[in-house]
BATORLO-260424 format. One record per residue (C-alpha): residue in three letters; x, z, y. Coordinates in steps of 0.001 Angstrom, whole numbers, plus 500000, padded with zeros to 6 digits. Example, Ala and Ser with C-alpha at 12.3 -4.5 7.8 and 13.67 -1.06 7.14 Angstrom:
<recs>
+------+--------+--------+--------+
: resn :   east :     up :  north :
+------+--------+--------+--------+
:  Ala : 512300 : 507800 : 495500 :
:  Ser : 513670 : 507140 : 498940 :
+------+--------+--------+--------+
</recs>
This chain:
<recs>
+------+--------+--------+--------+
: resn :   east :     up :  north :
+------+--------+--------+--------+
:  Unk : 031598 : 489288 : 920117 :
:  Unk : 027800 : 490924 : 920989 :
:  Unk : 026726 : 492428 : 918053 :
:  Unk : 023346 : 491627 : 916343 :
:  Unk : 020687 : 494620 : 916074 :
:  Unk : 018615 : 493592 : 912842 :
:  Unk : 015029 : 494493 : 912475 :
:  Unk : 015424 : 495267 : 908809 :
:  Unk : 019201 : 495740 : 908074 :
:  Unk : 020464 : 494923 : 904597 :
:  Unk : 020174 : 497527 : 902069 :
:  Unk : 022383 : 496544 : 899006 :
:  Unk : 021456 : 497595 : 895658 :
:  Unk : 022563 : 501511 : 894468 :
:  Unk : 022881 : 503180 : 891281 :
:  Unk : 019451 : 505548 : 891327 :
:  Unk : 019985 : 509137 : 893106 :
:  Unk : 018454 : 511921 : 890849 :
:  Unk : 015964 : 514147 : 892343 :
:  Unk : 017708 : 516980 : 891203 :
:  Unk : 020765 : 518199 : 890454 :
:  Unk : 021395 : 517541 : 886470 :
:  Unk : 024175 : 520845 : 885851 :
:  Unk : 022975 : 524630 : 885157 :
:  Unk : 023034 : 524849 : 881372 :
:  Unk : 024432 : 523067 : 878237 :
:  Unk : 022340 : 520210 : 878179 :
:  Unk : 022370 : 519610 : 881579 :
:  Unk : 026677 : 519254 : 881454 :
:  Unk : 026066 : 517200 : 878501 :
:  Unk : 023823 : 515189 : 880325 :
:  Unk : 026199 : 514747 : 883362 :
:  Unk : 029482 : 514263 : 881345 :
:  Unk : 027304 : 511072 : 879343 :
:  Unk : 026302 : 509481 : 882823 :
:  Unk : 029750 : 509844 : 884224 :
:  Unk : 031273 : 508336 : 880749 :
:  Unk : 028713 : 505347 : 881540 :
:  Unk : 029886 : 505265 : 885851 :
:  Unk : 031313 : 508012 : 887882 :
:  Unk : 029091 : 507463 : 890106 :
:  Unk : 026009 : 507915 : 888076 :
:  Unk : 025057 : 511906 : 888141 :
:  Unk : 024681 : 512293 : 891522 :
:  Unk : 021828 : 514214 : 893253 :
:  Unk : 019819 : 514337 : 896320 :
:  Unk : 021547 : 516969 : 897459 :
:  Unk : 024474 : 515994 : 897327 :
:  Unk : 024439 : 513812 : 899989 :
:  Unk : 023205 : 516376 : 902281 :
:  Unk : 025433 : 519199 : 901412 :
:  Unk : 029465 : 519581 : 902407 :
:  Unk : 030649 : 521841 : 899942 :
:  Unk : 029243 : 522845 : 896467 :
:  Unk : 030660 : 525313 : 894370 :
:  Unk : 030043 : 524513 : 890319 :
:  Unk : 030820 : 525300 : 886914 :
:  Unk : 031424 : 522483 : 884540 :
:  Unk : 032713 : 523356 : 881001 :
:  Unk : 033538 : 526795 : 881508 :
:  Unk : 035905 : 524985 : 884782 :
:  Unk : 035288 : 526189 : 888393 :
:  Unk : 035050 : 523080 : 890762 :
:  Unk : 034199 : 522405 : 894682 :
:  Unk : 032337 : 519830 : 895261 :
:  Unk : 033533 : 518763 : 899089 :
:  Unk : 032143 : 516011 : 901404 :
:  Unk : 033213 : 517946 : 904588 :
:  Unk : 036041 : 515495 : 905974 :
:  Unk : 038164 : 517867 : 907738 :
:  Unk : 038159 : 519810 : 904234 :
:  Unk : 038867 : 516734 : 902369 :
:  Unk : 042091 : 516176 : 904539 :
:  Unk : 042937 : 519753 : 904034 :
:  Unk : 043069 : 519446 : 900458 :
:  Unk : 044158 : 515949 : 900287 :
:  Unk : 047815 : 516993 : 902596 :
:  Unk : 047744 : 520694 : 901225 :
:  Unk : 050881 : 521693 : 898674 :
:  Unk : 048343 : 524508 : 896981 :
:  Unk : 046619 : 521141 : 895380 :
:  Unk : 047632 : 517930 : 892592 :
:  Unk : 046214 : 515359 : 891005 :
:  Unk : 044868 : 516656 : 887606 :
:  Unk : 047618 : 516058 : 884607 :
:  Unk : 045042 : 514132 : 882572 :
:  Unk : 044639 : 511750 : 885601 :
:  Unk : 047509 : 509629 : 884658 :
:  Unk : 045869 : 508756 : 881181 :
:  Unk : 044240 : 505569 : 881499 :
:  Unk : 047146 : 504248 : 883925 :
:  Unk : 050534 : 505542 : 883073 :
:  Unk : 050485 : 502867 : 879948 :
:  Unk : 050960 : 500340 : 882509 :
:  Unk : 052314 : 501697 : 885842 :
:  Unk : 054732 : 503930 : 884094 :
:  Unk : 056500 : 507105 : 886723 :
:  Unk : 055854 : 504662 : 889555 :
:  Unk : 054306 : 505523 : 893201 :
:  Unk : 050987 : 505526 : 892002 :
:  Unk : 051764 : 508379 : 889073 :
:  Unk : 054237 : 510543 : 890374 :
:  Unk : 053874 : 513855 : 892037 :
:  Unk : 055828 : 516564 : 894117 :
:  Unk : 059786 : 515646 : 895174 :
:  Unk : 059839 : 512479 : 892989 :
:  Unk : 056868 : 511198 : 894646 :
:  Unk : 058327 : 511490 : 898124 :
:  Unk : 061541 : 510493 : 896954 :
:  Unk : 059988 : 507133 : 895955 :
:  Unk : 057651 : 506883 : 898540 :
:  Unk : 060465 : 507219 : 901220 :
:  Unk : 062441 : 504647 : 899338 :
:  Unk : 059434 : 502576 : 899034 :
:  Unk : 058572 : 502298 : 902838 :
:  Unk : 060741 : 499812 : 903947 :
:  Unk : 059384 : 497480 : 901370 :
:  Unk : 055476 : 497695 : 903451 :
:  Unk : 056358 : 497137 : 907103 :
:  Unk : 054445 : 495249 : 908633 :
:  Unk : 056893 : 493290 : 909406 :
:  Unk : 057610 : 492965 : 904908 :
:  Unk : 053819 : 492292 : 904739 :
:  Unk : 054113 : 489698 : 907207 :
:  Unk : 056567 : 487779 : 905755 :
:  Unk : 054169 : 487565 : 902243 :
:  Unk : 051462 : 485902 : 904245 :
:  Unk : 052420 : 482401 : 902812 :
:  Unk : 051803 : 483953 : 898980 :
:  Unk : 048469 : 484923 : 899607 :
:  Unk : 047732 : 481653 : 901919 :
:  Unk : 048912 : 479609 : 898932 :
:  Unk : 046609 : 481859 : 896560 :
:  Unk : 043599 : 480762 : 898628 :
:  Unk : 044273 : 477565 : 898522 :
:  Unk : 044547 : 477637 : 894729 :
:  Unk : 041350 : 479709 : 895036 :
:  Unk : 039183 : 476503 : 897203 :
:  Unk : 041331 : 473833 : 894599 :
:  Unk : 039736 : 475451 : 891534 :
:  Unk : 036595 : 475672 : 892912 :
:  Unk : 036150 : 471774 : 894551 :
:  Unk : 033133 : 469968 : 892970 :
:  Unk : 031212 : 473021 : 891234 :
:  Unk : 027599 : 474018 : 892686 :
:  Unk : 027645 : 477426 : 890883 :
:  Unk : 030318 : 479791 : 890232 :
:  Unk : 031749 : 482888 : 888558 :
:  Unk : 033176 : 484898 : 891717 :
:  Unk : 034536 : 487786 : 889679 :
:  Unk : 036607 : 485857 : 887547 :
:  Unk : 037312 : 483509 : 890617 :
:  Unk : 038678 : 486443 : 892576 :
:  Unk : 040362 : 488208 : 889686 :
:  Unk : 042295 : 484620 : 889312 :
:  Unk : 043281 : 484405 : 892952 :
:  Unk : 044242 : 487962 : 893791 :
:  Unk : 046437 : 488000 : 890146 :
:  Unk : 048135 : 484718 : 891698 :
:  Unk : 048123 : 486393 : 895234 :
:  Unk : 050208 : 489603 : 893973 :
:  Unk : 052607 : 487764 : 891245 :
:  Unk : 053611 : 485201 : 894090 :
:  Unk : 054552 : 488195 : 896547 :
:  Unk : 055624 : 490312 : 893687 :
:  Unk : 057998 : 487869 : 891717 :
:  Unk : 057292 : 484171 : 893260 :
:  Unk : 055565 : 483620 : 890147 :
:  Unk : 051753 : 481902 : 889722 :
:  Unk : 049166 : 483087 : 887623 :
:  Unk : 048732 : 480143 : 885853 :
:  Unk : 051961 : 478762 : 885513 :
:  Unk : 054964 : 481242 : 885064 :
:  Unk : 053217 : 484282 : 885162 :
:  Unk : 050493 : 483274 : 882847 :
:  Unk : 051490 : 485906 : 880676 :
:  Unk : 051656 : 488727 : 883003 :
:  Unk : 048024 : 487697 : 884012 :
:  Unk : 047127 : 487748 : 881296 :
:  Unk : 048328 : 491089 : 880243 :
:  Unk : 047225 : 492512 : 883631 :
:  Unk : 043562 : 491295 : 883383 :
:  Unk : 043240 : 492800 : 879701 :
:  Unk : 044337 : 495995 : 880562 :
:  Unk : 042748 : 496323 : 883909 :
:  Unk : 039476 : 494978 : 882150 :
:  Unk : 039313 : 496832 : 879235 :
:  Unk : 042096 : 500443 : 878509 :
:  Unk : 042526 : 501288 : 881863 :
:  Unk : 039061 : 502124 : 881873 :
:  Unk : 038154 : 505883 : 881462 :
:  Unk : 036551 : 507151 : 878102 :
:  Unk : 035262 : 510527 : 876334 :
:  Unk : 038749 : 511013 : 874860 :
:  Unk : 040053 : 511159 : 878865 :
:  Unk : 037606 : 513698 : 879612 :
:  Unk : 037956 : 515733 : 876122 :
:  Unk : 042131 : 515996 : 876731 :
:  Unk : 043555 : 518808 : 878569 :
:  Unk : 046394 : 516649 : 879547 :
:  Unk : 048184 : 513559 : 879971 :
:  Unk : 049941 : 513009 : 876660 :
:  Unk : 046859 : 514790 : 874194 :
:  Unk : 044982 : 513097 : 871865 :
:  Unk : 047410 : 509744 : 872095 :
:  Unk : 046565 : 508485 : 868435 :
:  Unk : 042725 : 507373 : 870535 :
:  Unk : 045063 : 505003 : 873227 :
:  Unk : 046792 : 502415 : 870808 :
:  Unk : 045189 : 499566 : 872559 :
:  Unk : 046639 : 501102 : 876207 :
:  Unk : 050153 : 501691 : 874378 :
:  Unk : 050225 : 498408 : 873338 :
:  Unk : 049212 : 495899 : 876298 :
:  Unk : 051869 : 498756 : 877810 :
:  Unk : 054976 : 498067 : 875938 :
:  Unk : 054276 : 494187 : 876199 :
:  Unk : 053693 : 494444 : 879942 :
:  Unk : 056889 : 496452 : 880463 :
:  Unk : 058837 : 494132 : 878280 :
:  Unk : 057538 : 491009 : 880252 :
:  Unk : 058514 : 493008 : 883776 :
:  Unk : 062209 : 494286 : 882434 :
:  Unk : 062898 : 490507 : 881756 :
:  Unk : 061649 : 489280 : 885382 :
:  Unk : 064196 : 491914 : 886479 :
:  Unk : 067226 : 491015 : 884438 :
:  Unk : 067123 : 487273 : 885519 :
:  Unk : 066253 : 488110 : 889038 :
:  Unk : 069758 : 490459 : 888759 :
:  Unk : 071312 : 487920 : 886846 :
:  Unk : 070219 : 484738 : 889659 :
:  Unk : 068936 : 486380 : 893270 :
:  Unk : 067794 : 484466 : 895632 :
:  Unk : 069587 : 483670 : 898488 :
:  Unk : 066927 : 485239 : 900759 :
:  Unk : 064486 : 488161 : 900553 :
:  Unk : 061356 : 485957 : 899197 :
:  Unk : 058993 : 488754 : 897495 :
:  Unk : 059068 : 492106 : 896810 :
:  Unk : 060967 : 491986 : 894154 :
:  Unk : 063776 : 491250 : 895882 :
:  Unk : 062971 : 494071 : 898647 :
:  Unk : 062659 : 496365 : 895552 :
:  Unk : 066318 : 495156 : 894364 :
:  Unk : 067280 : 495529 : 898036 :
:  Unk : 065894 : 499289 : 897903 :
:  Unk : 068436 : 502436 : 897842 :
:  Unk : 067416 : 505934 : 897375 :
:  Unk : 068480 : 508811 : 899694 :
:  Unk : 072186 : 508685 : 898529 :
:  Unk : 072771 : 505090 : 899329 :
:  Unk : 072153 : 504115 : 895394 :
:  Unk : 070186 : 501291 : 894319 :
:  Unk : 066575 : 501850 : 892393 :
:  Unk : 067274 : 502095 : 888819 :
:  Unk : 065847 : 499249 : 886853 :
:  Unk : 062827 : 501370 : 885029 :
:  Unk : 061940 : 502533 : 888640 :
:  Unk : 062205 : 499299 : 889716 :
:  Unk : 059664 : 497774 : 886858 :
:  Unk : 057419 : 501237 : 887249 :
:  Unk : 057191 : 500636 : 890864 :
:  Unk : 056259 : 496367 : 890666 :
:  Unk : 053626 : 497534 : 887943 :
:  Unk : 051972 : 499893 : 890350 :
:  Unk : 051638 : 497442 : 893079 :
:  Unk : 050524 : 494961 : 890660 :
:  Unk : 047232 : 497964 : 889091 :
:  Unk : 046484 : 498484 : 893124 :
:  Unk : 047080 : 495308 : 895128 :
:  Unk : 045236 : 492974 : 891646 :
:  Unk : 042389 : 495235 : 890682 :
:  Unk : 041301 : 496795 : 894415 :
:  Unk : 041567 : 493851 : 895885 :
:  Unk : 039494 : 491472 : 893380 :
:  Unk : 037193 : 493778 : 893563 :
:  Unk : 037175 : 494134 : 897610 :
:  Unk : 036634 : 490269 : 897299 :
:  Unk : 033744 : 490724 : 895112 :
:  Unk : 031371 : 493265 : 896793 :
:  Unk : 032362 : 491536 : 900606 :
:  Unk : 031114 : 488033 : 899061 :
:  Unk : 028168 : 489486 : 897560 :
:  Unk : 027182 : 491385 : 900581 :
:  Unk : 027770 : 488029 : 902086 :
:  Unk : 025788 : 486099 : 899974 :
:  Unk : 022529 : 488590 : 901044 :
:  Unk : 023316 : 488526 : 904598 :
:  Unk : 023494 : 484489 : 905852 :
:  Unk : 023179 : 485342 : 909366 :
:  Unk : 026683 : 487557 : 908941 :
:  Unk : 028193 : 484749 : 906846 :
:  Unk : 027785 : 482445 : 909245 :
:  Unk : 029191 : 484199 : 912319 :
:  Unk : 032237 : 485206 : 910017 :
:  Unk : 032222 : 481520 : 909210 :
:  Unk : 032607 : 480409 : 912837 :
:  Unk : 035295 : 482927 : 913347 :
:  Unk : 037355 : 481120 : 909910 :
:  Unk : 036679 : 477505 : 911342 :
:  Unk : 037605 : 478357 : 915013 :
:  Unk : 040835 : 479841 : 913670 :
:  Unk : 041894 : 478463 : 910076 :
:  Unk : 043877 : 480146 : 907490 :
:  Unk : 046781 : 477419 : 907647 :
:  Unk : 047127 : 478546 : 911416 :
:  Unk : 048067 : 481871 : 910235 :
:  Unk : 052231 : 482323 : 910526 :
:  Unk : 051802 : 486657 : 911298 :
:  Unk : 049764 : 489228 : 911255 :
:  Unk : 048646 : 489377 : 914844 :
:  Unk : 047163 : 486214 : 913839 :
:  Unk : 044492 : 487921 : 911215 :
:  Unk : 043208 : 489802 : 914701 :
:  Unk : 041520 : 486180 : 915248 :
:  Unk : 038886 : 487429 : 912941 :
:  Unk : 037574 : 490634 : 913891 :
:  Unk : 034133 : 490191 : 912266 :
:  Unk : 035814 : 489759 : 908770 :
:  Unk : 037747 : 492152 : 909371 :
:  Unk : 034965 : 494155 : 910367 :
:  Unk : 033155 : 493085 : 906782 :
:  Unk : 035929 : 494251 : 904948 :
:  Unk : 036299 : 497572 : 906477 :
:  Unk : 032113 : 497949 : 905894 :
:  Unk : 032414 : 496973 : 902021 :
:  Unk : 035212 : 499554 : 901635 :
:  Unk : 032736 : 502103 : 903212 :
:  Unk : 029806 : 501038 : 901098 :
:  Unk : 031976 : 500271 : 897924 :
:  Unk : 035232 : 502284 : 897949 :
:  Unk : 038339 : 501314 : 896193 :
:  Unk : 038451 : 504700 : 894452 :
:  Unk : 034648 : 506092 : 894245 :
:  Unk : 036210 : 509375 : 893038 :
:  Unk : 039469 : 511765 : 893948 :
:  Unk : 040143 : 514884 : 892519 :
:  Unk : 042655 : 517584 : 892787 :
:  Unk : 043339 : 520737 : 890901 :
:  Unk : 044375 : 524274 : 892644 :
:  Unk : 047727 : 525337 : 891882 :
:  Unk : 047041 : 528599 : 894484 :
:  Unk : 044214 : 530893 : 895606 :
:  Unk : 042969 : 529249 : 898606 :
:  Unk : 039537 : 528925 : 900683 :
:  Unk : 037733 : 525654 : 901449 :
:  Unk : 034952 : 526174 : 904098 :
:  Unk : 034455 : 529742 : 903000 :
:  Unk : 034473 : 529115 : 899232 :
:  Unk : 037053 : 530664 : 897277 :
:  Unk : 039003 : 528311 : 895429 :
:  Unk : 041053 : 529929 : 892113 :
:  Unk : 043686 : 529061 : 890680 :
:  Unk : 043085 : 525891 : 887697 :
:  Unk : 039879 : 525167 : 890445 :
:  Unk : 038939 : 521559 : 890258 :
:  Unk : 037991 : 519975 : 893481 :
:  Unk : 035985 : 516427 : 893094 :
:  Unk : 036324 : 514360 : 896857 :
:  Unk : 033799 : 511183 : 896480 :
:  Unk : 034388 : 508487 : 899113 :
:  Unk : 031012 : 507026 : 897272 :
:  Unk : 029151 : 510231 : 898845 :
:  Unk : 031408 : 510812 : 901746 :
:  Unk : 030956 : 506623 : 902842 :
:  Unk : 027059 : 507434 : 902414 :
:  Unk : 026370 : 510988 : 903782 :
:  Unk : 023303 : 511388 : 905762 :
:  Unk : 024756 : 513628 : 908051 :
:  Unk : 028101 : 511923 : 908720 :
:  Unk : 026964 : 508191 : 909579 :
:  Unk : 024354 : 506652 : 910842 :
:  Unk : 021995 : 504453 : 908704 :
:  Unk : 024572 : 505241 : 905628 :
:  Unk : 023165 : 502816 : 903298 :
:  Unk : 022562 : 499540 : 905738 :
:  Unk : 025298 : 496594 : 905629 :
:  Unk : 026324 : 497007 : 909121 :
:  Unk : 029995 : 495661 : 910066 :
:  Unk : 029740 : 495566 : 913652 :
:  Unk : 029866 : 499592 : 913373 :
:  Unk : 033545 : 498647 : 912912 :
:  Unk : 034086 : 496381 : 915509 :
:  Unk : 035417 : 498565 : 917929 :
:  Unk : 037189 : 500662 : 916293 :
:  Unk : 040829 : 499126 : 916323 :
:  Unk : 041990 : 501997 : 914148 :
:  Unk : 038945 : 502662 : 911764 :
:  Unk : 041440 : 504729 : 909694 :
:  Unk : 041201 : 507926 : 912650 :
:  Unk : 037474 : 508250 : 911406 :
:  Unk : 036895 : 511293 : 909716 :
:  Unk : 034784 : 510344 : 907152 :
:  Unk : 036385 : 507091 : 906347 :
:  Unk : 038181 : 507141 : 903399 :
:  Unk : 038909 : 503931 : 901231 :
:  Unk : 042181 : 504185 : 900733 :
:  Unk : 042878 : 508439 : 900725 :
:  Unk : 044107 : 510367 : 902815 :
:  Unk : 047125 : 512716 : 904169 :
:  Unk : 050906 : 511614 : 902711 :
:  Unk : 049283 : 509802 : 899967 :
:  Unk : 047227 : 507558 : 901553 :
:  Unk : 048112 : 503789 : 899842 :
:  Unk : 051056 : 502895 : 900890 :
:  Unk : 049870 : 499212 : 900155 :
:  Unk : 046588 : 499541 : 902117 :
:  Unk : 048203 : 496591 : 905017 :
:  Unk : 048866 : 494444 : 902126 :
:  Unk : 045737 : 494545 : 900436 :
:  Unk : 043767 : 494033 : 903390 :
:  Unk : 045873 : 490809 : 904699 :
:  Unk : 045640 : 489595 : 900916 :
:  Unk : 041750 : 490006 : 901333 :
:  Unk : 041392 : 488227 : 904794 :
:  Unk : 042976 : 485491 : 903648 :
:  Unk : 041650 : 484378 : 900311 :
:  Unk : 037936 : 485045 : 902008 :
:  Unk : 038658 : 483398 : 905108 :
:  Unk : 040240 : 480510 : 902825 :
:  Unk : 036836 : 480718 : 900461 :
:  Unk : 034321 : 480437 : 903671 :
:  Unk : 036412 : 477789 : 904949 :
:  Unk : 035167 : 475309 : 902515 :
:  Unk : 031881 : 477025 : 900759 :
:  Unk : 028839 : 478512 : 901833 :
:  Unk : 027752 : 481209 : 899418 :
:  Unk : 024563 : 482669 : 897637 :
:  Unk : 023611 : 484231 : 894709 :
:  Unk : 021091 : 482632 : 892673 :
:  Unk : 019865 : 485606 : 890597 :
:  Unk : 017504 : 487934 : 891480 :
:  Unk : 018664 : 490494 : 889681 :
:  Unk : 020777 : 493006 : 891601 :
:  Unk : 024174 : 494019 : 890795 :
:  Unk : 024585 : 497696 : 890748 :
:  Unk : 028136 : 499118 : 890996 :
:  Unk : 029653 : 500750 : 887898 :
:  Unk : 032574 : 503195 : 888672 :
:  Unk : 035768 : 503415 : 886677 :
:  Unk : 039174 : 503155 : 887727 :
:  Unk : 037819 : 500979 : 890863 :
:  Unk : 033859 : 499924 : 891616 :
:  Unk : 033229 : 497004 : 889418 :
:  Unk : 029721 : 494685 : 889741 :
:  Unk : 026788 : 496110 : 886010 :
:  Unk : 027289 : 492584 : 885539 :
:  Unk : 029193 : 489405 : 887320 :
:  Unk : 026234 : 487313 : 888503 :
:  Unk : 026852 : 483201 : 889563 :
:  Unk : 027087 : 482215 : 893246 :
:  Unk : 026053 : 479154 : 894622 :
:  Unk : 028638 : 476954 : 896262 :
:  Unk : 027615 : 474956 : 898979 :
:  Unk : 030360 : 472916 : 900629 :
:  Unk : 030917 : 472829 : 904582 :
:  Unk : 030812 : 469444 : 906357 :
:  Unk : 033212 : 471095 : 908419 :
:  Unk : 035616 : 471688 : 905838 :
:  Unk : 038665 : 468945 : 906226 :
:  Unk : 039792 : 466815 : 903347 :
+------+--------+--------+--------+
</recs>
C-alpha cells in the first residue's frame, strides 16, 4: 500500500510540557509528587524529552532518569535491577503471586511454565472468542447514532478475555467477574498518595480495604470456575483455562490451583484493561483522521473478520495493524517502568547506588525528539514496513528483555479483531470539541470518555 505524505499531519491532544523542570527543593518535590498523584505523566519537562539520562534526587532517593534505549534494555534484562516492592500495591489484590507480580526464580519458573499456553499457535486457536466478542461489540451497538466507546470497548474486551479465559460471556455467565474486574480496574487499582507514602508492598494496608475486598470476592469467584472446570473438563482444550489445567511445572507436576487462579487473574488485569484501552486511543485517533479510517476501512471490507480462521490471516490488514502499533507508540500500555538497584552499577556514565531508583517512560521514550522523527504526528505508515516493529530500539509498549508481556500476541489479535469488526459496520467521529487528554495510572486512560458518532456503512451486510 503507497503511503500518504500529509501536509499537516495529525497532532493529537497532550498533557502540557512544563518549561522547566519542577524538582530542586521542597516545594518543587511537593509539587511533582501532586501532579504525578493527579497522572504520571503530568510533571514532565522540556528537557526531558531532549535528554537520555538524568540523574535526580527525589525524597532524599537517588534516581536515573533514562530515555537512552540501549540503557533501557540494559536495565530492563540486567539481574543488578527489580521492580520496586511497593509496585505490587495497587495490583496484587487482584492478580495475586501470578506472572505479572512475581520476581527472580519464581518468575521464570512461571513464565517457563506459562509459555506453552501463548504460542502462536494457543493464540490462534482463541481467534473465534475474540471474533464472537466483536460481533457482540457491532450487536450492541446496531441502531444508535452516538455512542460511549470506552464503556463499549471495556464491554467487548471483558467478553473477549472471559470467553478465551473460561468460555464464559460478560454478560451472561461471567457477569459477575465483569463486573468485579471493571470495579477494580476502574477504581483501587488505581495509584494513590498512600502508594507513594509506603516503603513497601504490605505498609499502610488499613488505607486498601476497598482493593482487599473486590480481591477476596474476585478470587472466590475464580477458585469456583476452577473447581467445576476440575470437577467437568472439557473434552478438548477450548480456552486457557484448560491450557492452564493442562500446564506442568519443571518436575512434570501440575500448576497448583492458587497459581492457577493467580495466573487467569493476571491475564484477565493485562489482556481487559490494555487492551480496552488500546481500542480507545486507536478509535479516537481514528475518529480525527477520516482519510486513515477509510483506507483501514477498505482493508476490513476487502478482507472481513468472519474470513479470519488464523493468524496469518490478520496480515490482510497491515494498515490496522500499522494503527495499532502507532497508538501504542503515542499512548503506551504502561506510560511508566521503574526498577530499583540491588548493586553498584553505571548507566551511561552515571553511577547508579545501591536502593537507586531508575524511572524508564515509554510516554517520553515513544516521543523523544531525538529518537523519531515528527514524535508527536499520528503517522502509522512509519510502521508499515517494519514486519518486526518490536527490533526498534526505542519502541517499547509492551517492555522489554525476559519480561517483555508474555501476552503481547494475544492482545494485539484481540485488538485487530474487535476494531476491524467495529469499522466493518460504523464509521466513526467524535462530536465534541473538547480534546481528550490522557491521564496515566496503571494504563493511559482518556480526562474524560467523550461520545462518538456512529455512522453505519452501506457496505456493511445484514
Amino acid at each position: 500500500m503507497d503511503a500518504i505524505v500529509r501536509s499537516a499531519p495529525l497532532i493529537p491532544p497532550a498533557p502540557k510540557v512544563h518549561p522547566r523542570p519542577l524538582g530542586g527543593s521542597f516545594v518543587g518535590e511537593l509539587r511533582i509528587a501532586l501532579e504525578m498523584g493527579r497522572s504520571l505523566i503530568g510533571a514532565y519537562c522540556e528537557e526531558d524529552f531532549e535528554s537520555l539520562v538524568t540523574p535526580y534526587m527525589f525524597m532524599g532517593q537517588h534516581g536515573l532518569f533514562v530515555n537512552n534505549p540501549t540503557a533501557v534494555r540494559h536495565v530492563l534484562t540486567s539481574p543488578k535491577y527489580r521492580r520496586p516492592v511497593k509496585a505490587a500495591r495497587s495490583l496484587k489484590p487482584l492478580v495475586g503471586e501470578g506472572v505479572l507480580m512475581s520476581e527472580g526464580e519464581i518468575w521464570r519458573r512461571q513464565r517457563k511454565s506459562l509459555a506453552p499456553v501463548f504460542t502462536p499457535a494457543a493464540t490462534g486457536g482463541l481467534l473465534p472468542h475474540f471474533i464472537a466478542a466483536g460481533a457482540g461489540l457491532t450487536e450492541t451497538l446496531q441502531g444508535q447514532n452516538r455512542a460511549n466507546l470506552a464503556q463499549a470497548f471495556h464491554r467487548a474486551t471483558l467478553d473477549a478475555v472471559l470467553r478465551a479465559l473460561f468460555s464464559r460471556r460478560a454478560d451472561a455467565e461471567g457477569a459477575l467477574l465483569a463486573d468485579l474486574a471493571r470495579r477494580y480496574m476502574e477504581g483501587p487499582a488505581h495509584f494513590n498518595l498512600m502508594d507513594f507514602v509506603a516503603k513497601g508492598a504490605d505498609d499502610l494496608l488499613f488505607m486498601d480495604g476497598e482493593r482487599r475486598r473486590i480481591g477476596k470476592r474476585w478470587f472466590t469467584a475464580v477458585e469456583a470456575l476452577i473447581a467445576e472446570r476440575r470437577a467437568k473438563p472439557h473434552a478438548e482444550v477450548r480456552d486457557l483455562l484448560d491450557r492452564l489445567l493442562a500446564a506442568r511445572t519443571e518436575d512434570g507436576a501440575p500448576l497448583p490451583d492458587q497459581e492457577i487462579r493467580d495466573q487467569s487473574s493476571s491475564m484477565l488485569a493485562a489482556g481487559f484493561e490494555t487492551t480496552s484501552r488500546l481500542l480507545f486511543w486507536a478509535a479516537y485517533l481514528l475518529a480525527l483522521d477520516p482519510d486513515t479510517q477509510g483506507r483501514v476501512r477498505a482493508e476490513v471490507l476487502d478482507f472481513p473478520v468472519e474470513r479470519v480462521a488464523n493468524l496469518d490471516d490478520l496480515k490482510h490488514w497491515p494498515l490496522l495493524r500499522s494503527v495499532l502499533f502507532e497508538t501504542l507508540r503515542l499512548y503506551p500500555s504502561a506510560p511508566m517502568i521503574a526498577r530499583q538497584a540491588f548493586e553498584a552499577d553505571e548507566v551511561l556514565g552515571c553511577p547508579v547506588v545501591p536502593g537507586c531508583t531508575i524511572t524508564i517512560s515509554p510516554w517520553v521514550i515513544h516521543r523523544h525528539r531525538k529518537l523519531w522523527d515528527a514524535p508527536t504526528a499520528f503517522r502509522p505508515e512509519r510502521f508499515l514496513d517494519q514486519p518486526h516493529p518490536w527490533g526498534i530500539e526505542a519502541f517499547l509498549p509492551f517492555g522489554a528483555g525476559p519480561r517483555v508481556c508474555i501476552g503481547a500476541g494475544f492482545a494485539l489479535a484481540e485488538a485487530q479483531i474487535i476494531l476491524a469488526s467495529l469499522l466493518a459496520w460504523f464509521e466513526i467521529g467524535v462530536k465534541s470539541q473538547r480534546p481528550v487528554i490522557p491521564v496515566a495510572s496503571i494504563t493511559l486512560g482518556p480526562d474524560h470518555a467523550p461520545d462518538f458518532t456512529l455512522t453505519p456503512i452501506s457496505q456493511a451486510r445484514p
